[in-house]
BAVO-275982 format. One record per residue: residue number from 0; residue in one letter; z, y, x of N, C-alpha, C in turn; chain. Coordinates in pm, whole numbers, plus 50000, padded with zeros to 5 digits. Layout:
% BAVO-275982
+------+------+-------+-------+-------+-------+-------+-------+-------+-------+-------+-------+
| resi | resn |  n_pz |  n_py |  n_px | ca_pz | ca_py | ca_px |  c_pz |  c_py |  c_px | chain |
+------+------+-------+-------+-------+-------+-------+-------+-------+-------+-------+-------+
|  NUM |    A |     Z |     Y |     X |     Z |     Y |     X |     Z |     Y |     X |     A |
...
+------+------+-------+-------+-------+-------+-------+-------+-------+-------+-------+-------+
This chain:
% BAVO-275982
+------+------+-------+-------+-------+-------+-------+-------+-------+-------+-------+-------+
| resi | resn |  n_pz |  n_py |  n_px | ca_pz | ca_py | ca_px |  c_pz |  c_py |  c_px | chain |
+------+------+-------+-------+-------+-------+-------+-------+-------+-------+-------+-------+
|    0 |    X | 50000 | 49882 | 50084 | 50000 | 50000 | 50000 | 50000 | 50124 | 50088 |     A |
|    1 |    X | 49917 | 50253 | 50049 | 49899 | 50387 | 50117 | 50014 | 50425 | 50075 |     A |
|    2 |    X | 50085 | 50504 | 50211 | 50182 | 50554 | 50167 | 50150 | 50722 | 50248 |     A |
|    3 |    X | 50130 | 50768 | 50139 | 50123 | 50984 | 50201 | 50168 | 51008 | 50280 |     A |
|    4 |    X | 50093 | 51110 | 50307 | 50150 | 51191 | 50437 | 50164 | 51304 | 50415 |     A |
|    5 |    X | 50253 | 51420 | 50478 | 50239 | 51521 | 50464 | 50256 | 51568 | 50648 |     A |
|    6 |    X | 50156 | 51602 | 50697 | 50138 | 51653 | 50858 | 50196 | 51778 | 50915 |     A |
|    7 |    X | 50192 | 51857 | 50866 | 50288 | 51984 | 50829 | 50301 | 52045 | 50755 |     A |
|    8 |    X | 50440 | 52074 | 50704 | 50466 | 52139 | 50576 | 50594 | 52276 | 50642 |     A |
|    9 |    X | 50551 | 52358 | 50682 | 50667 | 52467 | 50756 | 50730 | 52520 | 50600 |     A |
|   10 |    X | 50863 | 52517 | 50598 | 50887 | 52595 | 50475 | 50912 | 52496 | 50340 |     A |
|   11 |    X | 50851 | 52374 | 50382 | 50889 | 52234 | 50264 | 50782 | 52317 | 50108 |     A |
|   12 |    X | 50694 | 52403 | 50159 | 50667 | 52432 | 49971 | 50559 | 52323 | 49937 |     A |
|   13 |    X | 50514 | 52259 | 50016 | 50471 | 52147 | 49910 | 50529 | 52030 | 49906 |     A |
|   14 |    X | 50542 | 52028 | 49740 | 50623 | 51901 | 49690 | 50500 | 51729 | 49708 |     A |
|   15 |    X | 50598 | 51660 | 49794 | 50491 | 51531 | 49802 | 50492 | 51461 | 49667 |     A |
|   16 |    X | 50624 | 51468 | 49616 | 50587 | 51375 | 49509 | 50492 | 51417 | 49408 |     A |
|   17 |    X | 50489 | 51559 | 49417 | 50439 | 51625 | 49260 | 50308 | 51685 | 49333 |     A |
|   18 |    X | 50276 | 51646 | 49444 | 50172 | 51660 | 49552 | 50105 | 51836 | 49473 |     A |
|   19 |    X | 50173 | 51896 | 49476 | 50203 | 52039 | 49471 | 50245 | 52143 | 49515 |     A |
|   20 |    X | 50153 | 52196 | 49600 | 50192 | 52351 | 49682 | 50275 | 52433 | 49606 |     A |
|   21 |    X | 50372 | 52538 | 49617 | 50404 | 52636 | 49558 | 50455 | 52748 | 49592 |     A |
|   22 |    X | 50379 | 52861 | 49579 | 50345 | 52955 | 49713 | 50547 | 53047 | 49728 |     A |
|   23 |    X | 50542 | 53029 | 49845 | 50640 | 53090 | 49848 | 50660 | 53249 | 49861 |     A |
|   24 |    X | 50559 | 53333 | 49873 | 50476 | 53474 | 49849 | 50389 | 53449 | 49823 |     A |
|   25 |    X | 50382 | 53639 | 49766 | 50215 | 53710 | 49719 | 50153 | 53667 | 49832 |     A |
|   26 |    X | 50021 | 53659 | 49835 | 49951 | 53688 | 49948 | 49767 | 53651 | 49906 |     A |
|   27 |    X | 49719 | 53667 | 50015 | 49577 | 53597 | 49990 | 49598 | 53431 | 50106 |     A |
|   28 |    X | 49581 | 53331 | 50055 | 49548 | 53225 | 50106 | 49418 | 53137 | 50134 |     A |
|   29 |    X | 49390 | 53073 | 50211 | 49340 | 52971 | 50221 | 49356 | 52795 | 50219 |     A |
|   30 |    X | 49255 | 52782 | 50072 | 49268 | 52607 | 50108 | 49114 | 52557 | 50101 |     A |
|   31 |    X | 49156 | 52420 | 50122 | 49022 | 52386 | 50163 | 49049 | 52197 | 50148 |     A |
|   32 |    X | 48977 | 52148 | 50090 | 49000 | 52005 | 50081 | 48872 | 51925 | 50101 |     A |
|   33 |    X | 48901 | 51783 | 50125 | 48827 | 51680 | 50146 | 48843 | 51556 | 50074 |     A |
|   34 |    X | 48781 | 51493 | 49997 | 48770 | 51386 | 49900 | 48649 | 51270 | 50007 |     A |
|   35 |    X | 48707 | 51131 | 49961 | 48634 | 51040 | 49960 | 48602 | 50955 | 49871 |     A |
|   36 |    X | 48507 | 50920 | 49844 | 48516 | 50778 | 49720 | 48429 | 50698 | 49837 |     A |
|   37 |    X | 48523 | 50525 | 49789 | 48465 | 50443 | 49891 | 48436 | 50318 | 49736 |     A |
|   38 |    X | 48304 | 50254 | 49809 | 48213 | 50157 | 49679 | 48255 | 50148 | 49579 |     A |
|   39 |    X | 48190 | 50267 | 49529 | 48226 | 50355 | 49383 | 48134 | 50398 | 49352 |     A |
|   40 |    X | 48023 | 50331 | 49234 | 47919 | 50362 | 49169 | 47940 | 50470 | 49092 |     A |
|   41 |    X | 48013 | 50544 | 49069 | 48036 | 50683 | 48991 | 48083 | 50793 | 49046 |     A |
|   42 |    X | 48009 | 50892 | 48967 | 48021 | 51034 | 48964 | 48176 | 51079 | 48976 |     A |
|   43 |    X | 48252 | 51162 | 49096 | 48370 | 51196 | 49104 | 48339 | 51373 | 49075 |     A |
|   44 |    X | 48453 | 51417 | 49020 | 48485 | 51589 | 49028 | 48611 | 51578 | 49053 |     A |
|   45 |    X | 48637 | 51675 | 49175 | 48756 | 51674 | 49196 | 48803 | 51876 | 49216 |     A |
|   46 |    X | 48927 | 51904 | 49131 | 48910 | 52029 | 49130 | 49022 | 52084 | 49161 |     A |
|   47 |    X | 49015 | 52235 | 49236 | 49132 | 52268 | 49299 | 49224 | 52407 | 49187 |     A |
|   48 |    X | 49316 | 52329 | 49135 | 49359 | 52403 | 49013 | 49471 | 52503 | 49094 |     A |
|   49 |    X | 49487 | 52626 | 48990 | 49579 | 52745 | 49029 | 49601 | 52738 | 48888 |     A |
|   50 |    X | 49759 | 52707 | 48892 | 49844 | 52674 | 48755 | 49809 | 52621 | 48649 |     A |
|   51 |    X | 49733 | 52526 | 48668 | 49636 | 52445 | 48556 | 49580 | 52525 | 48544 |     A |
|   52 |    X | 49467 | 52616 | 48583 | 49362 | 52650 | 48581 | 49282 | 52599 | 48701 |     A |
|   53 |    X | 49103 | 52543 | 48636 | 49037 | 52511 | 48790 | 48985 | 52638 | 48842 |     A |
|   54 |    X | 48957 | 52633 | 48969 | 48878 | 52773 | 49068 | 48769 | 52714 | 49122 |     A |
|   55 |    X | 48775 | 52572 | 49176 | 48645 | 52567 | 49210 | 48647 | 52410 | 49228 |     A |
|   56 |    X | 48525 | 52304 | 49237 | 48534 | 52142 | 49268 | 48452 | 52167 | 49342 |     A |
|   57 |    X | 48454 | 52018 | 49391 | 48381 | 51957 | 49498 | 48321 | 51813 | 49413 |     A |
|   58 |    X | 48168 | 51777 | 49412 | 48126 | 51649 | 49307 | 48080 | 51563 | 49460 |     A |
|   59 |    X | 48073 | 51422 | 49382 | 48001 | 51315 | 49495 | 47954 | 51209 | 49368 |     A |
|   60 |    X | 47796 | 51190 | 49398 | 47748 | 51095 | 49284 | 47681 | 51047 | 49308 |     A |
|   61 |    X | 47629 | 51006 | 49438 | 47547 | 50922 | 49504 | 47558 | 50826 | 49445 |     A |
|   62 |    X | 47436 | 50722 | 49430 | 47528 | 50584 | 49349 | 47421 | 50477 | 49463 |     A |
|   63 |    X | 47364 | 50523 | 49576 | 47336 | 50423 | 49654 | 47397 | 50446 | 49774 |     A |
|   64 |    X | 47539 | 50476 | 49809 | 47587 | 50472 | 49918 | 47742 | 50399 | 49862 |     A |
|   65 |    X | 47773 | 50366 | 49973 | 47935 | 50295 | 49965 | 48043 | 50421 | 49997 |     A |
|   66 |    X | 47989 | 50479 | 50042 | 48100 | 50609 | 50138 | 48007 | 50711 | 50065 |     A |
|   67 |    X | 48106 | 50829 | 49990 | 48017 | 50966 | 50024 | 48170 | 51079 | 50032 |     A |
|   68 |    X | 48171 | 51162 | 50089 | 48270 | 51301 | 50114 | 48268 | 51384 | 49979 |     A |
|   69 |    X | 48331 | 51468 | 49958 | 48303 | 51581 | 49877 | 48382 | 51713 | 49920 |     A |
|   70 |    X | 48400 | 51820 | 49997 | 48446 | 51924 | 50022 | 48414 | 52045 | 49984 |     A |
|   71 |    X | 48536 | 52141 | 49952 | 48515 | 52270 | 49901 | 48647 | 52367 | 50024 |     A |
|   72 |    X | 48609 | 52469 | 50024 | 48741 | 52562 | 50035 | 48719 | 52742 | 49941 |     A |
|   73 |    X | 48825 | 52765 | 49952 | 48846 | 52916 | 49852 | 48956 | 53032 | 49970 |     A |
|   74 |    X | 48930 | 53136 | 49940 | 49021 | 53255 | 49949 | 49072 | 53259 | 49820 |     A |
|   75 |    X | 49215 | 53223 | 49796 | 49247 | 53279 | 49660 | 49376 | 53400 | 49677 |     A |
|   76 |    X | 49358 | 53478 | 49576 | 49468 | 53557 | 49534 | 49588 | 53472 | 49510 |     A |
|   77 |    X | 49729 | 53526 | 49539 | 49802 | 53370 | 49511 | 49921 | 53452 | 49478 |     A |
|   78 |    X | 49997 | 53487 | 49339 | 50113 | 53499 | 49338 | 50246 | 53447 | 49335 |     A |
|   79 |    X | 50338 | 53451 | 49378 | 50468 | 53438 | 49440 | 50491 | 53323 | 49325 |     A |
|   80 |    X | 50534 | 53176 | 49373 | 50582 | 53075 | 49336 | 50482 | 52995 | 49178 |     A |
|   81 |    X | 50327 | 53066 | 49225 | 50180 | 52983 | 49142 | 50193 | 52852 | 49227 |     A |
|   82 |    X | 50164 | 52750 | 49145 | 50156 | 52623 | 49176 | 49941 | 52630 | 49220 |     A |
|   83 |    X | 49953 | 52541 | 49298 | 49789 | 52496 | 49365 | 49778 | 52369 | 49424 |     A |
|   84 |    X | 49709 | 52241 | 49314 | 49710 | 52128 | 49389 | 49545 | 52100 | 49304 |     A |
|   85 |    X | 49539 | 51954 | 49368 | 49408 | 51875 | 49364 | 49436 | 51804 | 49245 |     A |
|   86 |    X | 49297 | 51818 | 49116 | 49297 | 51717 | 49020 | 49160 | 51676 | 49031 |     A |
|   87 |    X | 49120 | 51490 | 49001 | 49067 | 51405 | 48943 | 49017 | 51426 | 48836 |     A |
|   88 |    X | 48899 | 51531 | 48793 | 48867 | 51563 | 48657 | 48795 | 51486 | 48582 |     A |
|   89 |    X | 48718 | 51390 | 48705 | 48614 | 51244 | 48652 | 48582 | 51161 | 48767 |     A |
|   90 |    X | 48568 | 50975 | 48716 | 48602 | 50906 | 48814 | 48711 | 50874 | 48833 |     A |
|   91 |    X | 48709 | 50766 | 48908 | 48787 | 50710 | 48979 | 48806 | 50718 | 49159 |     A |
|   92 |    X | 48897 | 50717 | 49242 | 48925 | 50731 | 49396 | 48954 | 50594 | 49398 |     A |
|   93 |    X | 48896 | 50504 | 49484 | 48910 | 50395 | 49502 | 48997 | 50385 | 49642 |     A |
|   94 |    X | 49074 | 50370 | 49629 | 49208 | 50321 | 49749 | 49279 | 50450 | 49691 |     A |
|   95 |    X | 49261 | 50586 | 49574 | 49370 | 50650 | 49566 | 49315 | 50774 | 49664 |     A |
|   96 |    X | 49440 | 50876 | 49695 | 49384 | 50980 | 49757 | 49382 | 50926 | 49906 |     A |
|   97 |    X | 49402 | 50835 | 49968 | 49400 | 50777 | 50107 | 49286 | 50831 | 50205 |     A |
|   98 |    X | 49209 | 50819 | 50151 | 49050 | 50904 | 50277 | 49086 | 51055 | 50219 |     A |
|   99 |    X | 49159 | 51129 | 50166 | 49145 | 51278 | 50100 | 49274 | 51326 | 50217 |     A |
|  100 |    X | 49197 | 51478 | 50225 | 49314 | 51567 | 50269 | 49313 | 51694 | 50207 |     A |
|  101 |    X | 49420 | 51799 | 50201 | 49444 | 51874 | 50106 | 49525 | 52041 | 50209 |     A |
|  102 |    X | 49471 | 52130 | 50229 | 49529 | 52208 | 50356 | 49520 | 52377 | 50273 |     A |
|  103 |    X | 49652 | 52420 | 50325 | 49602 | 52559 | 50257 | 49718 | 52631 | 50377 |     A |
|  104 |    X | 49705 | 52776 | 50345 | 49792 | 52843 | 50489 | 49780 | 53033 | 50411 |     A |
|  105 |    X | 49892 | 53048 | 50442 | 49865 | 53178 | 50387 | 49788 | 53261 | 50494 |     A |
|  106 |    X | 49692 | 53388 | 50439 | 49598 | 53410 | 50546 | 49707 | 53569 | 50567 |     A |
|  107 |    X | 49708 | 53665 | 50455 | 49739 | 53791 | 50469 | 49839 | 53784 | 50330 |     A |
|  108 |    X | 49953 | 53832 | 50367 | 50119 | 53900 | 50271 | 50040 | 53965 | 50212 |     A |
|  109 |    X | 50118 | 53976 | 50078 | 50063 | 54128 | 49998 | 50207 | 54185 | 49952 |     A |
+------+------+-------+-------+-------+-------+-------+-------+-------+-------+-------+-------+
C-alpha cells in the first residue's frame, strides 16, 4: 500500500490527511501540480480548487498509451486561511495519487 508523502511542509499548513493547503496569509502564490494515470483507458480531469471552487485542470485521454502526465500551474490571489487542494473531477487514478505531486509556495505578502 502507497503511503504519502509530504517533502516539505515549513509551517505544517498542509493538512496530509485532508491533503489540504491552508494559506496561512494574504498573499499571491504559486502552485503547480502533476498527475499520472497508469493503464487507464479513460479520460482523467483533475482540478485545482480554491475553496471548492475550480481555477484551472489539467486532462489526460490518450486511450493508446499505458502512461500519460497531466500538468498545470497558476498565480493565484490567496486569502488568509482559503483552503487549495487537488480534485478528481473524472476518472479514475490507478494506484491513487502515487505518480501525482502537488507544490505551492507563497510568491509575494499582501
Amino acid at each position: 500500500m502507497f503511503d504519502p508523502q509530504v517533502l516539505v511542509n515549513i509551517g505544517n499548513h498542509f493538512d496530509l490527511k485532508a491533503s489540504v493547503f491552508q494559506a496561512p496569509r494574504r498573499g499571491i502564490y504559486s502552485f503547480s501540480f502533476h498527475v499520472v494515470k497508469v493503464y487507464n483507458r479513460q479520460t482523467i480531469q483533475v482540478n485545482l480548487m480554491q475553496n471548492d471552487y475550480p481555477v484551472i485542470s489539467a486532462f489526460a485521454g490518450d486511450q493508446d498509451v499505458t502512461r500519460e502526465a497531466a500538468s498545470n500551474g497558476v498565480l493565484l490571489m490567496v486569502e488568509r486561511d482559503d483552503r487549495v487542494y487537488l480534485k478528481l473531477e473524472r476518472g479514475t487514478l490507478m494506484g491513487g495519487w502515487k505518480y501525482s505531486t502537488f507544490s505551492g509556495f507563497l510568491v509575494f505578502p499582501l
